[in-house]
N, C-alpha and C positions, 0 to 999 in steps of 0.2 A: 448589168446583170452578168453572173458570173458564169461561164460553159460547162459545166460539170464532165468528166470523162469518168465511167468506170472504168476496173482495171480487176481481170482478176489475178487472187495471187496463189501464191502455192511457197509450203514448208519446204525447206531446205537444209542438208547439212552443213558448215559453216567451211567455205575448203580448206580455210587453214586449221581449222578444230573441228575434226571429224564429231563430237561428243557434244558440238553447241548447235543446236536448231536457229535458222533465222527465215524471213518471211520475206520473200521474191516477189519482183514481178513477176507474172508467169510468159508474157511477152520476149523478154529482154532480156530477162535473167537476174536484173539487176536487185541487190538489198533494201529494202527501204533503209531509208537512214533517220540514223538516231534510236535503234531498236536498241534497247539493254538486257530484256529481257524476251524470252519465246517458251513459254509453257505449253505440254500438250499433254491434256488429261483424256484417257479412253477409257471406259469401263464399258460390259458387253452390256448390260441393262440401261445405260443410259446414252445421248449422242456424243462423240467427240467436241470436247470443250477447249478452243486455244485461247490465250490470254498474253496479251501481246503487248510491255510496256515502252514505252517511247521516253526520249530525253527532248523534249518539246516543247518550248516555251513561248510566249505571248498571242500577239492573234493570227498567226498563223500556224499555231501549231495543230495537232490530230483531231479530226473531227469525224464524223462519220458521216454521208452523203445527205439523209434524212434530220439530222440537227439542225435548227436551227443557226442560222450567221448570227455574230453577236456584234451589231456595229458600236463602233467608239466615236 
């Protein structure tokens, strides 16, 4: 069985590119990696929406805590 740790994270500006948002640990400080993209949509009628896309590939790529594992 696998240990699950969460982790929260927190938006960041990028330090070499003040203009690009990337998604931290909030711990460490550290980027996740393999982000390509960081989207942040705010409107006052509606909640804060981010969309976060990953360069992630096979079975260990992004998953979210509450998905299902997909064994092979």
């Amino acid at each position: 069985m696998t240990d699950i740790k969460s982790r929260a994270l927190v938006i960041k500006c990028h330090p070499k590119f003040k203009h690009q948002l990337i998604l931290c640990d909030e711990q460490t400080g550290q980027p996740l990696n393999g982000q390509t993209s960081v989207v942040l949509e705010s409107h006052s009628s509606k909640p804060p929406k981010v969309t976060v896309t990953f360069d992630a590939w096979g079975a260990h790529g992004v998953r979210f805590e509450d998905e299902p594992r997909q064994e092979q």
